[in-house]
N, C-alpha and C positions, 0 to 999 in steps of 0.2 A: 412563661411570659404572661402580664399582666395587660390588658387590654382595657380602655376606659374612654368615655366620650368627654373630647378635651373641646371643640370647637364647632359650632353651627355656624354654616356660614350661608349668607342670602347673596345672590346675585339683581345689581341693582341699573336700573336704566338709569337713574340721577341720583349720584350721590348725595349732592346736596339735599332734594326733597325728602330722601329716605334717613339722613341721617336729623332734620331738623323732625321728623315726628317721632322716632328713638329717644332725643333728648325730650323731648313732651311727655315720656312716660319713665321721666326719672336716670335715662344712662348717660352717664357722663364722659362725653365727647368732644372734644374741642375743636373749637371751628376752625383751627387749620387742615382740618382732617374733611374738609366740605370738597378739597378739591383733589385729594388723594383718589387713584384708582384701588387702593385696598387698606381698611382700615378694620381695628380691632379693638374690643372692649374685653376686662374680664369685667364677670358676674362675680357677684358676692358666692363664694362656695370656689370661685376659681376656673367656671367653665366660662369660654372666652366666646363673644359673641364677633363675630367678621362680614363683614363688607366688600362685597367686587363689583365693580363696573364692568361690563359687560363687555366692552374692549379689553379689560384687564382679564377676562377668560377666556378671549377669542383670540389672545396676544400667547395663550401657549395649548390649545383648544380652539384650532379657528374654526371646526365645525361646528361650533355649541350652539344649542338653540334652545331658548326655555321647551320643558316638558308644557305638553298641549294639555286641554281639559280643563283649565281655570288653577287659579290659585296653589302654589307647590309647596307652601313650608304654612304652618300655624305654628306662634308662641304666644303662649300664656303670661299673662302679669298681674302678679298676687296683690288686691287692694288691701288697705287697714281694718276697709270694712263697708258692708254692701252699700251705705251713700257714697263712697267715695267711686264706686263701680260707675256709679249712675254720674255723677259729677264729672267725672275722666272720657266718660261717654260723650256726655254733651258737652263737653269742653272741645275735645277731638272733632265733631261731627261739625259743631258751632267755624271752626276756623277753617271746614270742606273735606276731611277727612270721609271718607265713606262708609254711614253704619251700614252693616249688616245685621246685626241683628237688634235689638234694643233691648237694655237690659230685664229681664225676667229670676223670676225664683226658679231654680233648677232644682228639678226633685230630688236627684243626690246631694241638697244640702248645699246650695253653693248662688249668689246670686251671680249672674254669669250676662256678659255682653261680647260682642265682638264688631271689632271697625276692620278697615281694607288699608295695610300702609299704603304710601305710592306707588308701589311695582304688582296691587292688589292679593297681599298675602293675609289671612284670616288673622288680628291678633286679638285676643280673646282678655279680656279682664275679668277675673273674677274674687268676691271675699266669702268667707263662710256665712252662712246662714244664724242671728242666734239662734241656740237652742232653746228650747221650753220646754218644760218639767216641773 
């Protein structure tokens, strides 16, 4: 048997708020999908990104309660390149989005930011560094 990570999925207090900053960073999801209790996107490469409203996992889970301790899921999103990091940044922060961190040079070569979607999960932007030589 072959095992393989087919789907990430976020639990979300408003669909809507959570799926209009997803499309902010490029996924393409249609706004009939704003009022769905569970919605799903594939990624390029084929790993499928999903969506649940928190009725819709207390509807077969009615114990569920988010994990305590701040923020439970971080995804990453590849820019073209480190202005574009910084531009995404203040694009996102500009329309109330929550930075967390402001973009810097990460010393592994990467320039690197991260905002808070609405349900406050870490998503992280980042592009390569050029190199010099």
């Amino acid at each position: 048997m072959t095992i393989s990570c087919d789907l990430i999925g976020l639990v979300v207090a408003d669909m809507a708020a959570s799926l209009a900053f997803y499309r902010r960073l490029g996924l393409d999801i249609p706004a009939a999908a704003d009022s769905q209790p569970h919605v799903e996107t594939t990624l390029p490469g084929g790993l499928r990104l999903a969506w649940d409203t928190v009725e819709s996992v207390r509807s077969f889970a009615p114990d569920w309660t988010p994990a305590s301790g701040g923020p439970n899921i971080a995804l990453a999103f590849r820019c073209d390149d480190p202005a574009e990091v910084d531009r995404v940044y203040r694009e996102l922060v500009a329309v109330g989005y929550p930075g967390h961190h402001e973009p810097w040079d990460a010393a592994w070569g990467q320039r690197y930011a991260t905002v808070r979607d609405p349900d406050g999960n870490g998503i992280d932007l980042f592009a390569p560094l050029p190199t010099t030589g």
